[in-house]
N, C-alpha and C positions, 0 to 999 in steps of 0.2 A: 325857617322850615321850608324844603323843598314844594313843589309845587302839590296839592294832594292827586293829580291827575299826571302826573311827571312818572318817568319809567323809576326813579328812585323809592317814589312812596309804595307802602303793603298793605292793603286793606283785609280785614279778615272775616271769612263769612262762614258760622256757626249755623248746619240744619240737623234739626231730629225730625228725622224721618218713624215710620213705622220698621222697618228691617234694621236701620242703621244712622249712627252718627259720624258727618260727616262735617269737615273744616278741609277750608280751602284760603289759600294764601296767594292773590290777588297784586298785581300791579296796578298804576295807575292808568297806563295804555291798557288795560284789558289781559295780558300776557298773565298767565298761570303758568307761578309758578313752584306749589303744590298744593298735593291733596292727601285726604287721608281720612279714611271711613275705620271705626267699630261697629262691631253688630249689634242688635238688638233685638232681645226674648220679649217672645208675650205672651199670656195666657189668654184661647180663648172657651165658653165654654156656655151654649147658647146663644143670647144675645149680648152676654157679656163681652167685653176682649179688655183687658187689663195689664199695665206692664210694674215694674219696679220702678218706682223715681229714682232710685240711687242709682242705677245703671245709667238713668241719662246723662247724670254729671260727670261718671269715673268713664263712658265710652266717648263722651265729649271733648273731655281730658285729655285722654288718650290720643286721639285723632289731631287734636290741634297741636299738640306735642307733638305730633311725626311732622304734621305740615310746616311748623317753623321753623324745624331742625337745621341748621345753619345759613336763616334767613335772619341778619342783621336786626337785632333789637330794636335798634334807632329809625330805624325807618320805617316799625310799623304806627300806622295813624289812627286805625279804629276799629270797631269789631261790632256785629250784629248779630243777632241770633232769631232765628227762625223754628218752628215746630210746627204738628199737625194742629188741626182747627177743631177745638171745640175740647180737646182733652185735659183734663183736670186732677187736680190733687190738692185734698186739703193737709194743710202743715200749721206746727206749732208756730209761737210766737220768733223763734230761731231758727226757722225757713228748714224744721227737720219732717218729713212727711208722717204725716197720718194714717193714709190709706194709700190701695195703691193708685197710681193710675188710671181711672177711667180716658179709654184711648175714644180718639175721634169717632169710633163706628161703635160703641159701645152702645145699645138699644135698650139697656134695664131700665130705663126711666119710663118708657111708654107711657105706664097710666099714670104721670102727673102732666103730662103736655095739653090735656083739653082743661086743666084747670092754668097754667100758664097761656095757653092762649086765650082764654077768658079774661083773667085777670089785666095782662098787656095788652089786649086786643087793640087799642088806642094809638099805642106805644108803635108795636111790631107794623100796625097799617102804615101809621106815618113816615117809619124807618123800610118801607116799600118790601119788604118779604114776607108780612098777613099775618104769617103763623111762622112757631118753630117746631121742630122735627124733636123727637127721642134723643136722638143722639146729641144735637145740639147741647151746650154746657150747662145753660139756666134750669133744662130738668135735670139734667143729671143731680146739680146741687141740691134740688130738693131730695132728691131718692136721698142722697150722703147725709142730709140733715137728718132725714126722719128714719135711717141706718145707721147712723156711729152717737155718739156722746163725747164729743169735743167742746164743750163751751167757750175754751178760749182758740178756736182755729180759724185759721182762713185759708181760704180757695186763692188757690194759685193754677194761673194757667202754666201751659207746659214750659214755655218761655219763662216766665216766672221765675220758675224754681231755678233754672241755669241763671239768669242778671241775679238774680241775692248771692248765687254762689260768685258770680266775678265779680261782685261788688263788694262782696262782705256783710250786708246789707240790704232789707228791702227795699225796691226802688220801683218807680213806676210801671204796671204794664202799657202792653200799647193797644191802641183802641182796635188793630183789627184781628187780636187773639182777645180781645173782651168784646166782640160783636156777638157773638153767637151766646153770652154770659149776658145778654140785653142791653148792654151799653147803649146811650143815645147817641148815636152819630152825629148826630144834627146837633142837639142841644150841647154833645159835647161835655156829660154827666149819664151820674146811673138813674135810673127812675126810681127814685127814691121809695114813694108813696107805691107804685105796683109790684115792687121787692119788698115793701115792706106786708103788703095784704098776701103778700106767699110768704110771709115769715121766715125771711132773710134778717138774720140778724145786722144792725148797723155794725160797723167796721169791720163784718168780715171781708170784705171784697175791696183791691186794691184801689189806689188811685191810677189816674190813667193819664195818659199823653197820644199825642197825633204819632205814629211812628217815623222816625228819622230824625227826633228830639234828640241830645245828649243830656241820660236819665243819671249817669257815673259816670265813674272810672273802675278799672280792675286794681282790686286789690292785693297783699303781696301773699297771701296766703293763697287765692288763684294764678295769680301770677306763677308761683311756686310749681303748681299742677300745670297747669296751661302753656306755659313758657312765653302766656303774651308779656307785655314789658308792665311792671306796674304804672299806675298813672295811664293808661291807653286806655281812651274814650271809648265807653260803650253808649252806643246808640238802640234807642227804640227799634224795635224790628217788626216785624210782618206774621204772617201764619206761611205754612207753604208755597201754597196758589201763588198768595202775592207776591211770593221772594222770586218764584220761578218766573212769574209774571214780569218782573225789574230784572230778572237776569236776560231775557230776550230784549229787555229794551221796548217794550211795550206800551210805551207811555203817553202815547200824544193822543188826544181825542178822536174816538173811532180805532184804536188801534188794539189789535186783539192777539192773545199769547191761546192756542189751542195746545195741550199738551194730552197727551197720548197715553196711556198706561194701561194698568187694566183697567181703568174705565177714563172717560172721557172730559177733562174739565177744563173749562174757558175761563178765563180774566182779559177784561176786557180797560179803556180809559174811558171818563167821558166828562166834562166839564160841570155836569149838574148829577143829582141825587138819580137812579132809576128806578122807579117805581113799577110794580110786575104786578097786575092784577092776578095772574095763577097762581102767584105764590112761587117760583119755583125757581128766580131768578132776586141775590141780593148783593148789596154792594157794600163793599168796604171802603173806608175815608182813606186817600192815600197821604202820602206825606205834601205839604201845600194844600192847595184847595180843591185838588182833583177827587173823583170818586173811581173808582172801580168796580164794577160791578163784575158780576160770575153766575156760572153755575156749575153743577157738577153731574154727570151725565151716569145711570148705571150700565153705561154700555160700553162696550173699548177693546182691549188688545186681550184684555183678558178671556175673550172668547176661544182664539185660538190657543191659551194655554187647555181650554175643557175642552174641545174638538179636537185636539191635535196634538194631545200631549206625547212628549217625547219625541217630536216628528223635527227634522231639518228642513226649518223655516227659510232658510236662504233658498235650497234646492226646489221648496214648495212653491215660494215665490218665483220662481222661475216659470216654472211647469204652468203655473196660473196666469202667467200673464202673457204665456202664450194660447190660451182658451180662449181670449176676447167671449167670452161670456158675460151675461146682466143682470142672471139671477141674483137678487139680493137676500140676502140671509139677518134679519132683525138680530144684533149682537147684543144682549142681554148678559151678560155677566155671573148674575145670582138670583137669587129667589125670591128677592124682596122687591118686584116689579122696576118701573120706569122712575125716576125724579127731575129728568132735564131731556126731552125741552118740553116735556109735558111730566105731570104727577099720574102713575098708574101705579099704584099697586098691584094691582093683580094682571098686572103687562106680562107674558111669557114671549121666547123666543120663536121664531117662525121664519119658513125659508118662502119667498115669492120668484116665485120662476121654478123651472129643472132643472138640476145639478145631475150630472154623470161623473161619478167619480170625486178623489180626496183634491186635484187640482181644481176643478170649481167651484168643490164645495168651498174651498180655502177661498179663492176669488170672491164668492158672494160675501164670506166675511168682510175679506176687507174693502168690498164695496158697500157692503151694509153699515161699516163706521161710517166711512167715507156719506152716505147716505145721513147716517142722525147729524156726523157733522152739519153737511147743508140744513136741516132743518133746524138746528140749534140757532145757527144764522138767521135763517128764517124768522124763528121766535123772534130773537132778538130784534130785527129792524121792524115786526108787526107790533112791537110793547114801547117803541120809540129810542131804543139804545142807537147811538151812533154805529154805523158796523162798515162804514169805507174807508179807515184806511188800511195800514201795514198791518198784516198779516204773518204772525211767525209759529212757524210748530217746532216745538218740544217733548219729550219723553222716549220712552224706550220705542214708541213705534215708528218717529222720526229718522230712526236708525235704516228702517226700512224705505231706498231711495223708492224704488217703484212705486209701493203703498203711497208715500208725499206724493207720488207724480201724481197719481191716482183721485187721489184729493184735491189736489191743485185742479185737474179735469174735470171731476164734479162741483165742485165751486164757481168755476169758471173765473179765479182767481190769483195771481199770481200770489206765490209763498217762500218764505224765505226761512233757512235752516240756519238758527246762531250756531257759532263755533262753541262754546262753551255754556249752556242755557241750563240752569240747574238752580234752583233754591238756593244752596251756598253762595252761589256764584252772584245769585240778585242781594244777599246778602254784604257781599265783599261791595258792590255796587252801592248799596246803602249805608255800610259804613262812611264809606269814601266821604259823604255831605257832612263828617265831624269835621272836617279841615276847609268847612264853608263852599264847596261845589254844590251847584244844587242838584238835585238829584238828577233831572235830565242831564243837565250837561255831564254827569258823573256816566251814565249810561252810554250819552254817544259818545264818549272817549272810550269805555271801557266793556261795550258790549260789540263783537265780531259780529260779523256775517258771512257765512261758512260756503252758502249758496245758495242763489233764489231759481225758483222753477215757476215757468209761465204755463199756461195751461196750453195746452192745443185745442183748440177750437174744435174739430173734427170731433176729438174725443168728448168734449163736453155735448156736443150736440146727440153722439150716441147714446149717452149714458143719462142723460135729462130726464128720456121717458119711463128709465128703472125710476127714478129717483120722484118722478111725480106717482109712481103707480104703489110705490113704498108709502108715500104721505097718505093717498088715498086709500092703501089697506089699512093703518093706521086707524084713519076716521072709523072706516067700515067696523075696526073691531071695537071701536067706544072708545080710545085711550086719546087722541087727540081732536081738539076742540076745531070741528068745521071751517071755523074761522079762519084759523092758525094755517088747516088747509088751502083752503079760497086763496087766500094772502101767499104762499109758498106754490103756489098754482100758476100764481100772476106772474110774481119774481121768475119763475123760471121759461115764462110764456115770452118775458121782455127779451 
């Protein structure tokens, strides 16, 4: 067998995303060489948002079938699969769905979360994120219990339902799409006795593995759909964050993947467990013995889709970055307040400084990310997370050079832009460890670097005093904790 890191071998990397599923077909130097997305429907309707499981498997299907399309059978090596965090779907004994998909942001559980964090409260302290959220998986499953009449079903995560169909079979999930379903990181089992006082039935909930395990193989009836080769190693995979997190190459202690979207979420590495007294910050066990920790910010790109819709973003940026303005504009997203780097609920948006005009109002946005980013930073090295070293940004706001430069200048940090940094992508990365590369070394073979940007001094020393006078509105209106200030005061006083 060729080398698994050699330009001959294909590694293949399965994401369900929220819009769409995407497969991508990986060399072993990193060289892509295709891709291939279906979309995907969801209903939302309130707090609800729900999609079709069948759609994940037949647009998954689909996608990986175009990506293979006259890539040589024999030399692909292994396949992963990635999906949103925390989304759910109970299915019969023959991996056929129940219900439909509760999606990652789905909020109907609300009022069973103060009886799961009672019940776990032991559990969730020791496992460093206090409490869980609505949306998180473990309430959802109680709403599903005590809403449908299944006696013989089980909960599968979104990953799930995709490995039974390439396997034929069900087969284990992986621990960091059963984290937010209360898995024990640590202990490395379910809490048996604290599912069991929330009246989880025994055997509904899978067995599990550390991800980048080899859980199968594909079998020939996905094979069939898929055009992966049968007999092709499928490997444990990740949720999102973390796939997109191993597609940058993110992985050495203190090294952190920021990715950009409409809102704002960190994965970070770090050798030991990271325990967050706010609550607001949790980590995933990666593959080895590393942890990852994250969070996920309700702030980000998605402000200038509600301020500026339909407007020429390139042209915008332009015009704004010719303003040297400072006012910062708190980028808030939606109406369900702040969750990273502090918990506010009732956090709204707010502009600090004077904006004249659509070019600085656009500026203050994307100095206002740039702004929560440093303070996310901030959190992070006041709660004891490693936060020096490599730095890489990903998502759609990466696209925007100025905004990175912009960032890299209030950071005071240099940043570096992978060539290919995508979910699929950290998937195709994590296959790769079925043919024995361990996962770092799979990464720096196989993850690019596109271009790094150094800060300019000058500009960072401008932009400090927005950036301290933004933490201190913050304080002023209640939403973050003094401390957290004081601390993000210092740092930027050094």
């Amino acid at each position: 067998m060729p080398d698994a890191l050699s330009a001959d071998a294909v590694h293949v990397g399965l994401d369900l995303g929220t819009q769409s599923a995407r497969a991508v077909a990986v060399d072993g130097t990193g060289r892509l060489l295709a891709a291939a997305s279906r979309p995907l429907a969801g209903r939302r309707d309130g707090p609800r948002h729900e999609q079709d499981p069948g759609q994940w498997w037949t647009a998954l299907a689909g996608a990986c079938r175009e990506a293979l399309t006259g890539i040589d059978p024999d030399r692909v090596r292994g396949v992963a699969v990635d999906a949103t965090s925390g989304t759910v779907v109970l299915a019969d004994r023959h991996g056929t769905p129940l219900t439909p998909g509760l999606m990652y942001d789905d909020g109907r559980a609300r009022a069973y979360t103060a009886r799961v964090n009672t019940t776990g409260a032991t559990v969730w302290q020791e496992l460093g994120y206090r409490t869980m959220q609505p949306s998180w998986a473990l309430p959802k499953l109680l709403w599903l219990l005590d809403n449908t009449d299944f006696p013989d079903a089980r909960l599968l995560h979104q990953a799930d339902l995709i490995t039974w169909r390439l396997a034929g079979h069900q087969v284990a999930a992986d621990a960091s799409h059963a984290l937010k379903t209360g898995y024990h990181l640590v202990d490395e089992r379910w809490p048996d006795d604290e599912l069991a006082a929330l009246g989880v039935p025994a055997g509904l909930l899978p067995d599990v593995v550390r991800p980048g395990t080899v859980i199968g193989t594909v079998c020939a009836a996905a094979a069939a759909a898929t055009s992966l080769p049968a007999g092709t190693p499928l490997v444990a995979g990740m949720t999102d964050g973390c796939a997109a997190q191993i597609g940058a190459g993110a992985l050495t202690p203190g090294a952190w993947n920021s990715v950009l979207g409409t809102t704002l979420v960190f994965k970070g590495a770090s050798p030991r467990l990271v325990r967050d007294p706010g609550g607001v910050v949790y980590c995933h066990r990666g593959p080895g013995g590393t942890w990852l920790p994250g969070g996920a910010s309700s702030s980000g790109a998605g402000i200038l889709t509600r301020r500026f819709p339909g407007a020429d973003l390139e042209a915008l940026t332009a015009r704004a970055a010719a303003t040297g303005a400072t006012a910062v504009a708190y980028p808030l997203t939606g109406a369900g307040g702040e969750r990273f780097p502090f918990r506010a609920p009732d956090a709204t948006p707010f502009v600090l400084g004077d904006v004249s005009g659509d070019a600085e109002e656009f500026h203050a946005c994307l100095l206002g990310v740039a702004c929560v980013e440093r303070l996310c930073f901030d959190y992070l090295d006041h709660i004891g997370a490693p936060v020096d070293g490599p730095l890489t940004l990903t998502g759609g706001g990466a696209r925007n050079r100025y905004w990175s430069q912009l960032r890299a200048d209030v950071l005071g940090r240099t940043v570096a832009l992978p060539e290919h940094a995508e979910s699929a992508t950290g998937m195709a990365v994590l296959a790769a460890t079925a043919s024995g590369a361990t996962l770092e070394r799979a990464a720096a073979a196989m993850v690019r670097v596109r271009e790094e940007l150094h800060p300019d001094p000058s500009a960072t020393a401008r932009l400090t005093p927005a950036y301290r006078d933004f933490a201190d509105e913050l304080t002023r209106r209640g939403w973050l904790d003094p401390a957290v200030a004081a601390h993000a005061r210092r740092k930027a006083e050094q």
